[in-house]
C-alpha positions in Angstrom: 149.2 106.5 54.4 149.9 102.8 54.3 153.3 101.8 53.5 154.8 99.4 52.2 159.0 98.3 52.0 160.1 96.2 49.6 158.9 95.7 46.0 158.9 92.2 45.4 155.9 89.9 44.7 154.6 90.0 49.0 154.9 93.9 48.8 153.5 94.8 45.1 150.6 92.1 45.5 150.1 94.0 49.2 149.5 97.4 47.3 147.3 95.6 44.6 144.9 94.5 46.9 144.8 97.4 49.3 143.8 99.6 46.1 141.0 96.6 45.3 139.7 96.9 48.8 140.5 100.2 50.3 140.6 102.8 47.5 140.3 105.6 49.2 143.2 105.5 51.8 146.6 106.3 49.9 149.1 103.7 49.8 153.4 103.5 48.6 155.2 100.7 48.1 159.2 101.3 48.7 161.7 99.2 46.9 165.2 100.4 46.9 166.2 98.8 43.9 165.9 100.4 40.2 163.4 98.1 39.3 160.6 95.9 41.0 160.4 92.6 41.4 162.7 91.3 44.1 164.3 88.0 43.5 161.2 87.5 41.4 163.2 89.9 38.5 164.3 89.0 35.5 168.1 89.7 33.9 168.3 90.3 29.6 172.2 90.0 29.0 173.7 89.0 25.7 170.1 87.2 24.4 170.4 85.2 27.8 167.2 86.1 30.3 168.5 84.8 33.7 166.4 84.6 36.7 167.9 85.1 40.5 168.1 81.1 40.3 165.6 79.2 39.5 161.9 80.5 40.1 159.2 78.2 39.4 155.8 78.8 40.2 154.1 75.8 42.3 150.3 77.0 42.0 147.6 75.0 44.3 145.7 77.6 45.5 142.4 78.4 43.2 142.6 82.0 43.9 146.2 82.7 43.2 145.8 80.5 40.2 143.2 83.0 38.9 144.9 86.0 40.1 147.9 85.2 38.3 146.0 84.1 34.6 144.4 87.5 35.2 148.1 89.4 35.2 149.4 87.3 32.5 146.8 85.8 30.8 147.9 82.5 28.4 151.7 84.0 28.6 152.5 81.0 31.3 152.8 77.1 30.5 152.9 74.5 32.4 155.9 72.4 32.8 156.6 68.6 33.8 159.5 68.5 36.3 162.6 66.9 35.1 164.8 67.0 37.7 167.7 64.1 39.2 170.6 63.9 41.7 174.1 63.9 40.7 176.0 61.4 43.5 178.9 59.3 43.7 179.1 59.5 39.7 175.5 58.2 38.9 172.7 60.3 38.0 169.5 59.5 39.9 166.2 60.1 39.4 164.5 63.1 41.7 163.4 62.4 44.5 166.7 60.3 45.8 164.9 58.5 48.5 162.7 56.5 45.9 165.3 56.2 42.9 168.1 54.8 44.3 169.5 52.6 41.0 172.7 53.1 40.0 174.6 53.8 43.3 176.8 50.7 44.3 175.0 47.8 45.1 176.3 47.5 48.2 175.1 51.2 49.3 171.3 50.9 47.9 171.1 47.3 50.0 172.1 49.2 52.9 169.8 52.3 52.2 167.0 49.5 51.4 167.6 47.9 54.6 167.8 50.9 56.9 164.5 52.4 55.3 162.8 48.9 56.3 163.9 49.3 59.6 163.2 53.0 60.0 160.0 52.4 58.6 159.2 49.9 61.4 159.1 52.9 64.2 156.2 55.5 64.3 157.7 59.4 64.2 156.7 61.4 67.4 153.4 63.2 67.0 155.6 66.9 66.1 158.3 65.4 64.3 158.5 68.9 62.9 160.2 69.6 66.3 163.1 67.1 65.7 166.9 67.9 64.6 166.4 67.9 61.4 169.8 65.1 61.1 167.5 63.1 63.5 164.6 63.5 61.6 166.0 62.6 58.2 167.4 59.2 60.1 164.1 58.2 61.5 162.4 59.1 58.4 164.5 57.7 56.0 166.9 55.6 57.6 170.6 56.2 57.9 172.3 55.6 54.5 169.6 57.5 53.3 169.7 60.0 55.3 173.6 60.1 55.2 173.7 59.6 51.5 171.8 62.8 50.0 169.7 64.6 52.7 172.6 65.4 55.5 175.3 66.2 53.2 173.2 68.3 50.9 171.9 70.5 53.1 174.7 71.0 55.0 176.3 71.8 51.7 173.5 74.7 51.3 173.6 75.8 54.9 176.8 75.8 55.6 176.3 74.2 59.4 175.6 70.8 60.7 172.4 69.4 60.1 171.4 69.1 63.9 171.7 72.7 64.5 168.8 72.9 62.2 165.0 71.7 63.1 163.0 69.6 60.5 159.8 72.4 60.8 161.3 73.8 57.2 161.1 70.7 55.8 159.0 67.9 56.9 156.1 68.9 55.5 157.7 69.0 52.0 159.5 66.0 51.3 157.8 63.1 50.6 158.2 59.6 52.8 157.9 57.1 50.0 156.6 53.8 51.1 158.5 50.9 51.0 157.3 49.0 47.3 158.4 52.4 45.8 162.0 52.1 47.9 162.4 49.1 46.4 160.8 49.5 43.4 162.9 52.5 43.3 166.2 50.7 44.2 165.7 48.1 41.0 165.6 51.0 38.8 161.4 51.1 38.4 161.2 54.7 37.9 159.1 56.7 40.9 157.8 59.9 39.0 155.7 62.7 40.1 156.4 62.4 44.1 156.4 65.5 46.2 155.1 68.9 46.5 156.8 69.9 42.9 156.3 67.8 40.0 155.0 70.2 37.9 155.3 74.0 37.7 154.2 77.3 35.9 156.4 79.5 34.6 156.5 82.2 30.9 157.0 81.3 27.5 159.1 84.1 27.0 160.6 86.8 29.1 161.3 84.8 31.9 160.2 84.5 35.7 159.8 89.0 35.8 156.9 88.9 33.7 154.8 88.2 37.2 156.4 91.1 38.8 155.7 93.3 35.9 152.7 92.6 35.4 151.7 93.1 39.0 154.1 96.3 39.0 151.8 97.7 35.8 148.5 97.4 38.0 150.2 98.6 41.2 151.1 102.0 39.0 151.7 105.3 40.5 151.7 103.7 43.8 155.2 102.1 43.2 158.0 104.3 44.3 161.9 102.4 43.1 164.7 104.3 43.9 163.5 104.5 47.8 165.6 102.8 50.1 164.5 102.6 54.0 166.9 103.6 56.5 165.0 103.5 59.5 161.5 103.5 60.9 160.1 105.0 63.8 157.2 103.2 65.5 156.3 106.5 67.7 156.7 108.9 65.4 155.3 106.6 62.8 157.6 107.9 59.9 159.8 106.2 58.1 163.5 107.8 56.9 164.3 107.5 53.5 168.4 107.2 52.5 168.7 111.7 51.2 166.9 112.3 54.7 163.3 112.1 53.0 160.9 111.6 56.1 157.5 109.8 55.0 154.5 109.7 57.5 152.4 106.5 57.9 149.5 104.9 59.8 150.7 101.5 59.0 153.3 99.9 57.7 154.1 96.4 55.9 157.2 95.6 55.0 158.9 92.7 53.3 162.4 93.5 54.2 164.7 90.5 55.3 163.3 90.8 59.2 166.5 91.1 60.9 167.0 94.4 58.6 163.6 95.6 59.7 164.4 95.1 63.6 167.3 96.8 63.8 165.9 99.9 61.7 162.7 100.4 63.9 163.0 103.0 66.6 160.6 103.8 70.0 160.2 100.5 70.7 162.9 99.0 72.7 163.1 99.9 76.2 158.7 99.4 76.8 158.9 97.6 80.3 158.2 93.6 80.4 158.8 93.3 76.9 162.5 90.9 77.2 165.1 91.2 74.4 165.2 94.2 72.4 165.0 94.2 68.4 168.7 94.7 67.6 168.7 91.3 70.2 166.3 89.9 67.9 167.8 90.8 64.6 171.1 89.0 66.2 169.5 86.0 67.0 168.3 85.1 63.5 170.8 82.9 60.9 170.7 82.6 57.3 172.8 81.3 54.0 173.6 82.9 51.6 174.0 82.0 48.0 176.0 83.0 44.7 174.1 82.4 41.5 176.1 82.1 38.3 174.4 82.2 35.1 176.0 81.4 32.1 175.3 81.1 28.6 177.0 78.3 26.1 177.4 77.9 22.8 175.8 74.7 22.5 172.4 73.9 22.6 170.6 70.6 24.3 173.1 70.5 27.5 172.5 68.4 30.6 170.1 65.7 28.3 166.8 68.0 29.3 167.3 67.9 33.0 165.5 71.1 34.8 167.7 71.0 37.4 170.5 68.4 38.9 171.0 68.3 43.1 174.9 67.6 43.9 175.0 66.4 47.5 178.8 65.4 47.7 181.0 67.5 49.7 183.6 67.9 46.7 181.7 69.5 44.4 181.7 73.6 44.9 177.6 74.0 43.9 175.0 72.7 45.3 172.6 72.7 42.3 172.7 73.5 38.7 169.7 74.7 36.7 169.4 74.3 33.1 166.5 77.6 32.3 166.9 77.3 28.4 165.6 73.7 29.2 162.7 74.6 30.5 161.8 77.8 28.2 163.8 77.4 25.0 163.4 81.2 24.6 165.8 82.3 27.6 168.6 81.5 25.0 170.2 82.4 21.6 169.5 79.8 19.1 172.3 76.6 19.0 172.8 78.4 23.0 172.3 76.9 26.7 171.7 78.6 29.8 172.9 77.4 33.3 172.1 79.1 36.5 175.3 77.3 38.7 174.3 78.0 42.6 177.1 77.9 45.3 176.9 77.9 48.9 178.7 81.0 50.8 179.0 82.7 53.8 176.7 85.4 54.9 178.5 89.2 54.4 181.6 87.7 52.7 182.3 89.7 49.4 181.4 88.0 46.2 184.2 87.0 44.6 185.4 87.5 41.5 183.2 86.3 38.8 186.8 84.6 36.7 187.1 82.6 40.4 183.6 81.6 39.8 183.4 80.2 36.5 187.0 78.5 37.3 185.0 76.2 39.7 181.9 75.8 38.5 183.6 74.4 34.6 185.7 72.0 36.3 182.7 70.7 38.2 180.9 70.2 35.6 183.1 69.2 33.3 183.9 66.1 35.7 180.0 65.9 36.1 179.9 65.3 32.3 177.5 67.9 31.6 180.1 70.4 30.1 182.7 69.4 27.5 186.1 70.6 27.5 185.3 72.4 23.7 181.9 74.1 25.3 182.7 77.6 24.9 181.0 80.0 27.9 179.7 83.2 25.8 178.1 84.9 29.1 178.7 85.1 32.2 176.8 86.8 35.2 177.3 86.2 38.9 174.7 87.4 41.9 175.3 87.5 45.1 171.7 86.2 47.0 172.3 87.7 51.0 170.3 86.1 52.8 169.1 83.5 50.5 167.8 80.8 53.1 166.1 81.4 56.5 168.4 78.6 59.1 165.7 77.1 61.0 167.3 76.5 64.2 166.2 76.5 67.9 165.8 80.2 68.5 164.3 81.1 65.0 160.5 80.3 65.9 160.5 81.9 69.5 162.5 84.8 68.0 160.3 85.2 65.6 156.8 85.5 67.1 158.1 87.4 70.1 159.4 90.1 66.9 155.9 89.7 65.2 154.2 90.8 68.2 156.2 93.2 69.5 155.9 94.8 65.5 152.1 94.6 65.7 151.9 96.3 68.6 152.7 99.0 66.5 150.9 99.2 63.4 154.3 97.2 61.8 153.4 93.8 59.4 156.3 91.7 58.5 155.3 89.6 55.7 156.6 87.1 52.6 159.5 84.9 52.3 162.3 87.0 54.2 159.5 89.1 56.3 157.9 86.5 57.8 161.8 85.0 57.9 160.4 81.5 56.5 161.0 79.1 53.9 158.3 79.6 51.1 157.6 80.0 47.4 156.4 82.6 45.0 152.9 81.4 45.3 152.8 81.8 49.4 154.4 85.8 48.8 151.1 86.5 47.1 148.9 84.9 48.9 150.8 86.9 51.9 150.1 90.3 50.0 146.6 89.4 49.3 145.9 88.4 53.3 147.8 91.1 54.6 145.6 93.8 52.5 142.5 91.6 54.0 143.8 91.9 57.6 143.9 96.0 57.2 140.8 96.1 55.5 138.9 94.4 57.8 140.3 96.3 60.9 139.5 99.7 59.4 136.3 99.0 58.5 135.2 97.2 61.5 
């Protein structure tokens, strides 16, 4: 038996590809929740659908292109990005570092002038390896750096930017060159710049269509309802919460990794093999995030916008999505939906969703993109735990020691919070489909 923790996209597309390629060795995918689907899920509340923030999918592979027109068919469409900054009272074109027009004068000459400057000094041949605060300065300049990427993320991650490398990132924001700077900075619009500027997602039904979909094919094989409590590597059985014991052969599991290492037993204590999991698990940092959707009683909100970034430190949210914008169908008629994401401290409580809605209407009230006669119809708060994988000093060594330690016995940690990455919807099923390939080709070697 092969099996497989955690239901979202990584695990289900696992299972869908094991049952392509192996069909005759039995397979279970475990999700603990009532329903598939992960983050990836879908909420229907009031004639709102609300996704766990905003999922877009940002297809470039061929394969997972054709894998997921085979699940949904024409049901997806694809989408031009619309999507700007909020700072300092001006709206910006996205990305900040090429649309710099309508911040004071005196702070785009600056920004202008620090780029040049920054521009004039080659990055070190891993700049992936650099603080990310460092990295953003070199790449960018200062009072670029210092206007929008520093304060934002340490906004998101809730600790200082050098604490954090630049691997997450610098292979995803783009380094404009200096004509688009200053094209940028004169108010010539830079469209279409990074690794985003156009995206997949449903007509209807929001983001959990993909999950379904996948779910349907996985079938029988899907067990919800099954949470893990521990797993051990000896034995090679995993515990189910009621005291069900299930025996496997391997296992793959998409759990947040630091919930996987501390649940896996006979392991620790091998000789030469340094810190033990539950040392592992400890060593690994993360954010964690509260999405509150609401529904209004107006329609057109927030001129179109996708999604609006708010770097400065006295606003409560980070970012604000706008979902009816993108699919008119996630909302009644003569309705808006926002999906309002604040930053908050791993294991805190969420707090109450009155609180919530408090701070996220006087924000955007003084953001202009809610007026004081908007009335909010819905209302639903998440609490996302961990949400973002930190990317500090001892995340890489931490984990590949876990991943091989884990492999040693027949253990796969896979997708967004398995692997313990930063990644995308597209990347969990291209995870699933490679781990299924990896198993495949060891069994019938």
């Amino acid at each position: 038996m092969i099996l497989i923790l955690g239901g979202g996209l990584a695990g289900l597309a696992t299972a869908f590809h094991l049952r392509r390629l192996l069909p005759g060795v039995p397979r279970l995918v475990l999700e603990k929740e009532a329903l598939p689907g992960g983050l990836s899920r879908s909420r229907h509340v009031d004639g709102f659908t609300f996704d766990f923030t905003g999922h877009y999918l940002h297809l470039r592979d061929p394969g997972t292109i054709a894998f997921v027109e085979e699940l949904v068919g024409d049901r997806m469409t694809q989408v031009e990005r619309r999507a700007f900054i909020h700072s300092r009272g001006a709206r910006l074109d996205f990305p900040y570092q090429a649309n710099l027009h309508g911040l004071p004068p005196s702070a785009v000459a600056r920004m202008v002038l620090d780029f040049f400057e920054a521009s004039k000094v080659p990055l070190p041949e891993r700049p992936e390896e650099l603080p990310f605060g460092e990295w953003a300065r070199r790449v960018f300049g200062a009072g670029i750096a210092e206007g929008f990427m520093i304060p934002y993320n340490a906004k998101l991650f809730g600790c200082a930017p050098d604490e954090l490398t630049s691997e997450w990132v610098s292979w995803a924001v783009p380094r404009p060159d200096l004509a688009q700077v200053v094209n940028g900075a004169l108010g010539i619009r830079n469209a279409g710049m990074g690794y985003n500027p156009r995206f997949r997602y449903p007509r209807e039904g929001g983001i959990g269509i993909l999950a379904e979909a996948l779910a349907e094919r996985v079938g029988a094989d899907l067990r919800c309802g099954a949470a893990v409590v521990s797993i051990d590597a000896r034995e090679r059985r995993v515990v189910l919460q009621g005291g069900e014991v299930l025996p496997f052969e391997q296992v793959v599991s998409t759990l947040p990794l630091p919930y996987l290492l501390q649940r896996v037993r006979g392991v620790d204590g091998c000789p030469g093999l340094g810190m033990t999991l539950a040392e592992m698990a400890g060593a690994l940092r993360w954010a964690a995030v509260i999405d509150l959707e609401l529904g209004v009683d107006r329609a057109e909100i927030a001129e179109g916008a996708h999604w609006v970034y708010f770097p400065d430190p006295g606003v409560p949210f980070y970012r604000v999505g706008f979902p009816s914008n993108v699919a008119r169908s996630l909302a009644p008629a003569g309705c808006s939906s926002l999906s309002v994401e604040f930053p908050h401290r791993p294991g805190a409580p969420l707090p109450p969703t009155g609180t919530l809605v408090a701070a996220a209407r006087a924000g955007l009230e003084a953001a202009g993109i809610l007026r004081p006669s908007d009335r909010i119809v819905c209302a639903e708060a998440a609490l996302l735990d961990p949400a973002y994988v930190l990317f500090d000093r001892r995340r890489t060594p931490t984990v590949e020691a876990a991943m091989r330690r884990l492999g040693k016995v027949g253990i796969r940690s896979i997708g967004r919070f398995g692997a313990w990455t930063y990644s995308y919807m597209e990347r969990a099923l291209l995870d699933g489909k490679e781990a299924a390939e990896a198993i495949a080709a060891e069994r019938l070697a």
